[in-house]
N, C-alpha and C positions, 0 to 999 in steps of 0.2 A: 785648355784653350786650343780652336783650332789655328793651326798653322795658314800663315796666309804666304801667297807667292806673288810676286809682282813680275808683271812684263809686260812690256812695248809693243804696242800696235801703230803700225804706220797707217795713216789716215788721210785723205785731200784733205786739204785747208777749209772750202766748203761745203762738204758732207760736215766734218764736226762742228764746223759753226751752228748748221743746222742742226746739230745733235745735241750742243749746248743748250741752245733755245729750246728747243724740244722738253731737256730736261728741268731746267731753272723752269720752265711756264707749270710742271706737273712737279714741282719740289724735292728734287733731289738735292740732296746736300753735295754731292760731284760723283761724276763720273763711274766710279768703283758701283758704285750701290746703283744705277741703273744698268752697267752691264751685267753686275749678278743677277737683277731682275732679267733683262736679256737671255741672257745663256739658262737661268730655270725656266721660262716659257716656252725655249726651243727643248731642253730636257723631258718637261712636264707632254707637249707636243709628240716628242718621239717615243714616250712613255704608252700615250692613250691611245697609238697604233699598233699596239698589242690588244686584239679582241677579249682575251683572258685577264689584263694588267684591272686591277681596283681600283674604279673611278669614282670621284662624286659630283652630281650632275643637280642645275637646278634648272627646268624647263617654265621657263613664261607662256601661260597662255590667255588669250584674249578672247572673248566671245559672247555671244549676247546668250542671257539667262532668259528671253522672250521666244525663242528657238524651243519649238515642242521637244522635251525630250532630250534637250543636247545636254543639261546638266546631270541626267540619269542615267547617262549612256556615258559621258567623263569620269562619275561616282563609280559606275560599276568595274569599269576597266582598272580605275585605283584600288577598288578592292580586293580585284583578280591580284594584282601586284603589290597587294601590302606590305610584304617582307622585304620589297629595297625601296619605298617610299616611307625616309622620313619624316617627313613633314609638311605641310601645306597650309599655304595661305589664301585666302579668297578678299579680295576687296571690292567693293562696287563703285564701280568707276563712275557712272551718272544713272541714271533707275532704268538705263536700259542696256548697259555692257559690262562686265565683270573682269576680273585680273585674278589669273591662280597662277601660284608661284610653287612649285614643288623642287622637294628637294630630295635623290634619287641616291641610290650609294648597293654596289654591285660590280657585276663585271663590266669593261667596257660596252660588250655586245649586247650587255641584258637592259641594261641604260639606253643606252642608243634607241634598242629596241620598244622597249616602254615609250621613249621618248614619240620613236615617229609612229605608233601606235595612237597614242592620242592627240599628234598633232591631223592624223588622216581621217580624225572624225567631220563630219561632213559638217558643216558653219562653224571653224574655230578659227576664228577669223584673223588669227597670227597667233604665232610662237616661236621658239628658238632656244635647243637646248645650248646650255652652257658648260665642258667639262672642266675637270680638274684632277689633280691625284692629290688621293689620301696626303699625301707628304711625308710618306717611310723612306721614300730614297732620295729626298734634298736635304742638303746640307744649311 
């Protein structure tokens, strides 16, 4: 079992009010369990500011499939990069715009890179990658 430490943080009175409500509205059971979420965010954060550190990454993109060419030119760059693309999703959003949802896993820099590589194809009409780390160094 890991060892737990306890210690005191002093706090205004209405900063943690707001931070109670904050957590009761998103279900936390108290306190403890959303600063651990806290402190691995900022962890995870100062993690993926290693260009070499091991991310995995899932980029949303939006775009219309009526666009000559735009879904040939998203396929081909996926297949340029199929080694840290694992998986993807396509759904049709109304019979004239689509949703790919990929999921990317590499170095920080090669994600990234993948990433705004297909967000800079010309009519992809939003996107936004998402990191994370693997989860070898949280506890």
């Amino acid at each position: 079992m890991k060892s737990l430490i306890r210690f005191g943080v002093s706090i205004e009175e209405k900063l943690l009010s707001r931070f109670d409500n904050l957590i009761d509205s998103k279900g936390y059971v108290n306190r403890s369990e959303a600063i651990r979420d806290l402190i691995r965010d900022m962890l995870v954060s100062q993690e993926l500011t290693d260009k070499n550190a091991e991310a995995i990454g899932t980029l949303t993109l939006v775009y219309s499939h009526d666009v000559r060419e735009l879904s040939e030119k998203l396929n081909e760059i996926q297949h340029h990069h199929h080694r840290s693309i694992i998986s993807t999703t396509h759904i049709h959003l109304d019979e004239h715009n689509c949703l790919e949802v990929l999921i990317l896993r590499g170095k920080t820099r090669q994600v990234q890179a993948i990433a705004d590589n297909l967000l800079a194809v010309k009519n992809v009409r939003h996107g936004k990658l998402t990191c994370t780390t693997t989860g070898n160094t949280l506890s």
